[in-house]
C-alpha positions as CSV (number, residue, x, y, z in Angstrom):
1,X,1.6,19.5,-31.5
2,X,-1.0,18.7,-29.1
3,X,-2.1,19.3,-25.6
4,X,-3.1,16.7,-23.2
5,X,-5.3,17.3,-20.7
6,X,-4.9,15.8,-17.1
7,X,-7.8,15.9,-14.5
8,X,-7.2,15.5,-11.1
9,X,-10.3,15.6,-8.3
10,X,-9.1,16.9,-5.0
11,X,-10.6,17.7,-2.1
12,X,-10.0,20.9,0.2
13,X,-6.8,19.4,1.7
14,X,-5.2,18.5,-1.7
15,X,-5.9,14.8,-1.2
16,X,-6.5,13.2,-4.6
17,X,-10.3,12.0,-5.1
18,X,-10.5,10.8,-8.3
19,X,-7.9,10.5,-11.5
20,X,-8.1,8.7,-14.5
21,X,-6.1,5.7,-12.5
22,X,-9.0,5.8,-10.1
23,X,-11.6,6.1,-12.5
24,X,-10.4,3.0,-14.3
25,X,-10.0,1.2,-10.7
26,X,-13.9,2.3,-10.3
27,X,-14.7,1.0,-14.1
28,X,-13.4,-2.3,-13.8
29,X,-14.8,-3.3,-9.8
30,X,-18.0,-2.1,-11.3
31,X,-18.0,-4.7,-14.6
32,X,-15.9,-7.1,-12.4
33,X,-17.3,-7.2,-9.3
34,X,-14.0,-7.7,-7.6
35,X,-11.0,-6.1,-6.2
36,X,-9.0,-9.3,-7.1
37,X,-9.9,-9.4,-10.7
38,X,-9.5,-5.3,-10.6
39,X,-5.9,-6.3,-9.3
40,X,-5.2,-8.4,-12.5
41,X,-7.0,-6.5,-15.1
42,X,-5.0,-3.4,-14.4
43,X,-1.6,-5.4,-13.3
44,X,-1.4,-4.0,-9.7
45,X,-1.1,-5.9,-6.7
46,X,-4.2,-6.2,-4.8
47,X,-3.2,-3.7,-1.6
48,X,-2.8,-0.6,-4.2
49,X,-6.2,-1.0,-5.6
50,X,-7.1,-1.3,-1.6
51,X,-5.5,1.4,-0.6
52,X,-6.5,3.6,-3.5
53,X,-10.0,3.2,-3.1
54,X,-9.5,3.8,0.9
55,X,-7.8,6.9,0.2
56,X,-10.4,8.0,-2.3
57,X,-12.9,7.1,0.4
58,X,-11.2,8.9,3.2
59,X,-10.4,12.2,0.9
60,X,-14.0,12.2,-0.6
61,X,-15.9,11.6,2.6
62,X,-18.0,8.5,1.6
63,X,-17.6,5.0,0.9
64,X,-17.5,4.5,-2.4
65,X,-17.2,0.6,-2.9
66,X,-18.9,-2.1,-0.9
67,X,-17.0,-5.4,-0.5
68,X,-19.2,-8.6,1.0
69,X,-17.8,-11.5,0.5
70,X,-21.1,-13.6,-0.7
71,X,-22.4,-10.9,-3.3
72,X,-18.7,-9.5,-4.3
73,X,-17.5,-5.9,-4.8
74,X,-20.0,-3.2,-5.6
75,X,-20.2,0.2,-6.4
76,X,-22.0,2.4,-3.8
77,X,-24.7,5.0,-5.0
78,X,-22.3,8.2,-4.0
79,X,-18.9,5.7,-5.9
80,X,-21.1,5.5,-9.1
81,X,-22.4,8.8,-9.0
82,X,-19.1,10.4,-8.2
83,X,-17.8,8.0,-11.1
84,X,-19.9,9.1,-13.3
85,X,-19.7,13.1,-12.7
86,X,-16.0,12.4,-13.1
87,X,-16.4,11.0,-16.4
88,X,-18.3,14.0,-17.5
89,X,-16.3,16.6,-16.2
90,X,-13.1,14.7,-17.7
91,X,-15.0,14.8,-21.1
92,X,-16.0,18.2,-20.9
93,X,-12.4,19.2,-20.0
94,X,-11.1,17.8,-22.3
95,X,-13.3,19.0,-25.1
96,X,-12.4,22.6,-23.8
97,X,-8.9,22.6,-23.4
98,X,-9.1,21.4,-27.2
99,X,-11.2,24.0,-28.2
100,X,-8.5,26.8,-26.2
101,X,-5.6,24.7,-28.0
102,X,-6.9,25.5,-31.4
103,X,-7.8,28.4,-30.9
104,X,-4.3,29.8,-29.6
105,X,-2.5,27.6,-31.7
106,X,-4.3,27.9,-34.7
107,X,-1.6,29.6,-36.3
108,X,0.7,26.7,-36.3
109,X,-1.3,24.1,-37.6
C-alpha cells in the first residue's frame, strides 16, 4: 500500500492554476521553446496546450508564457517563478504526505 499524492493550485474561484499536466506543459515550452513542439512532446493537439496555458493565465492573473513569433515561446518572469514555487511545494507535499502515510500506516508495513 501506498498513498499518492495529487496537488492542484487553485485560485479563490476554484479555477485550476497549476497541476502536474500544467507544470509539464510549463517544463517542456521552457526547454522547447514552442507551443507546437509542446503539442507533440506531450501528444495533445495544439488548442489544449493553448487553452491550458490561457486558462492558467486568466485563473492566476498574469501571463505566464510569451509567444513572438521571431524569438519563439518563452516563459515569463511570474510563469517561471510560479513554475518553480509549484515544483517545490509539489515536492514538499509529497515528502509530507509520505512522512503522515508511514507514520499512520506503520503498522501494516
Amino acid at each position: 500500500m501506498k498513498i499518492k499524492s495529487i496537488q492542484l493550485l487553485v485560485n479563490t474561484a476554484g479555477g485550476i492554476i497549476m497541476g502536474t499536466g500544467r507544470m509539464k506543459i510549463l517544463e517542456s515550452i521552457d526547454r522547447t521553446r514552442s507551443i507546437n513542439k509542446t503539442a507533440q512532446e506531450l501528444k495533445m493537439a495544439y488548442k489544449t496546450v493553448w487553452s491550458k496555458i490561457k486558462s492558467t493565465e486568466k485563473n492566476f492573473g498574469k501571463p505566464v508564457v510569451l509567444a513572438d513569433r521571431t524569438k519563439g515561446t518563452e516563459l515569463t518572469e511570474d510563469g517561471r517563478i510560479l513554475l518553480e514555487k509549484y515544483r517545490k511545494l509539489k515536492q514538499r507535499c509529497i515528502e509530507a504526505d509520505d512522512q503522515i502515510f508511514d507514520e499512520v500506516f506503520a503498522d501494516q508495513a
